[in-house]
C-alpha positions in Angstrom: -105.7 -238.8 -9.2 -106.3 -237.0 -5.9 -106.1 -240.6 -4.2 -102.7 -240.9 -4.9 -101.4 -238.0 -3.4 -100.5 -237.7 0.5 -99.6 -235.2 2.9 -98.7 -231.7 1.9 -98.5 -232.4 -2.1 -102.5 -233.0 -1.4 -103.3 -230.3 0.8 -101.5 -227.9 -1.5 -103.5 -229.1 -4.6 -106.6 -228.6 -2.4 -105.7 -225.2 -1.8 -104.9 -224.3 -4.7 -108.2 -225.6 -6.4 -110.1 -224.1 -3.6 -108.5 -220.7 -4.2 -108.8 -220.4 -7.9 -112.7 -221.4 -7.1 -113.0 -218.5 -5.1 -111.1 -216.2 -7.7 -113.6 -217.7 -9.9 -116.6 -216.3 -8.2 -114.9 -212.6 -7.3 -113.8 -213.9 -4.3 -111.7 -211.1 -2.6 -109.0 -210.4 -0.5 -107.9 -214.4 -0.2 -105.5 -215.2 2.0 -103.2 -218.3 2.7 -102.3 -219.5 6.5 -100.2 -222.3 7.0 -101.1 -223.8 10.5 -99.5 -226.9 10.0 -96.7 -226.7 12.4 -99.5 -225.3 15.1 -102.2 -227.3 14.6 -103.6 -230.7 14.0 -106.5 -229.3 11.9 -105.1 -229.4 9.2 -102.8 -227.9 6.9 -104.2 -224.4 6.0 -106.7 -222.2 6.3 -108.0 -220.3 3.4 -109.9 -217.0 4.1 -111.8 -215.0 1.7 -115.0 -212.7 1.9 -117.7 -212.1 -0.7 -119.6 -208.8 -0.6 -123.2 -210.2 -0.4 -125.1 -214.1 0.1 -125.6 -214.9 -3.2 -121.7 -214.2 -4.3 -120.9 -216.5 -0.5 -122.9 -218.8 -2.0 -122.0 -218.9 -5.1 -118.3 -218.7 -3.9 -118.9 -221.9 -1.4 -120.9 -223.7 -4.3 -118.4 -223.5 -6.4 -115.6 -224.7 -4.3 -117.5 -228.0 -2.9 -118.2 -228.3 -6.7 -114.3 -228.3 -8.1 -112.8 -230.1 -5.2 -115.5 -232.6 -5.8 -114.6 -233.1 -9.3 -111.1 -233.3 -7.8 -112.4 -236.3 -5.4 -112.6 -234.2 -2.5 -115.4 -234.3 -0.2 -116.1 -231.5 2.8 -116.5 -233.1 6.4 -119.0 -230.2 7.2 -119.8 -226.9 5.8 -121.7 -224.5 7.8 -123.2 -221.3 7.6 -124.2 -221.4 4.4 -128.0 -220.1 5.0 -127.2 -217.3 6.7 -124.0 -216.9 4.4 -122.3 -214.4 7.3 -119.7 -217.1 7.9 -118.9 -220.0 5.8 -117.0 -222.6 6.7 -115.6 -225.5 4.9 -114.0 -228.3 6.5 -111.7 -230.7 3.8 -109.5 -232.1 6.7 -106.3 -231.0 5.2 -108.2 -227.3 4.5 -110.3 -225.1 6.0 -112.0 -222.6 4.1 -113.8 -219.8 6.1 -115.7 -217.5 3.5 -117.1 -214.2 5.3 -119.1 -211.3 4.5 -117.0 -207.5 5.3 -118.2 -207.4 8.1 -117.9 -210.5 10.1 -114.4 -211.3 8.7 -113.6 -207.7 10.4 -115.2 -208.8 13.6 -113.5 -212.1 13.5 -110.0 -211.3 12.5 -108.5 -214.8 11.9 -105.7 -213.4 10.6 -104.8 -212.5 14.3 -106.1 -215.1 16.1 -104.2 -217.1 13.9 -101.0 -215.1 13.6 -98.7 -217.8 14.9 -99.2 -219.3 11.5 -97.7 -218.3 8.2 -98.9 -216.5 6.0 -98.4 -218.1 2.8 -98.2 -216.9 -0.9 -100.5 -217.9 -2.9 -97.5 -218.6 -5.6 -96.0 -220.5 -3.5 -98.6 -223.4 -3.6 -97.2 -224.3 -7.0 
């Protein structure tokens, strides 16, 4: 049960239910960032884009819906409306789902580049 799992073990499993919920949905070009050693915001940051609002909704529906099942309950998502830039805090995970064009604009993976960027395997 999610509430017996603490620190890393639980932000990995979070992860990796949030990523195969976006692979779910046609989520593309995930990525993985560890920020944990430079950040208090959490753990990682997961960073997808979808191609149009109804697959970034569909892809953020379906992620609040398997990491609820999983016990897991967002802090905050936002963005969803406008479905440019989603964002969905866990705590332990941050999931930012974009559209092409905005995750472009944005960049995280360089504003963020002082974190690592993690293989998906390695989750497991």
């Amino acid at each position: 049960m999610a509430a017996e799992k603490t620190g890393i073990e639980k932000s990995k499993e979070m992860a990796k239910l949030a990523i195969k919920a976006l692979e779910d949905r046609k989520g593309e070009d995930i990525r993985v960032i560890d920020i944990s050693e430079i950040s208090a915001l959490g753990d990682y940051f997961i960073i997808a884009n979808g191609t149009n609002i109804s697959q970034i909704q569909a892809m953020t529906d379906n992620v609040d819906m398997v990491l609820g099942k999983a016990g897991y309950v967002p802090k905050n998502i936002e963005g969803y409306e406008s479905a440019k830039w989603v964002l969905m805090d866990f705590g332990d995970i941050i999931i930012h789902i974009f559209d092409k064009e905005n995750r472009l604009f944005y960049n995280l993976e360089r504003i963020w580049k002082d974190g690592k960027e993690t293989d998906i395997q390695s989750l497991d």
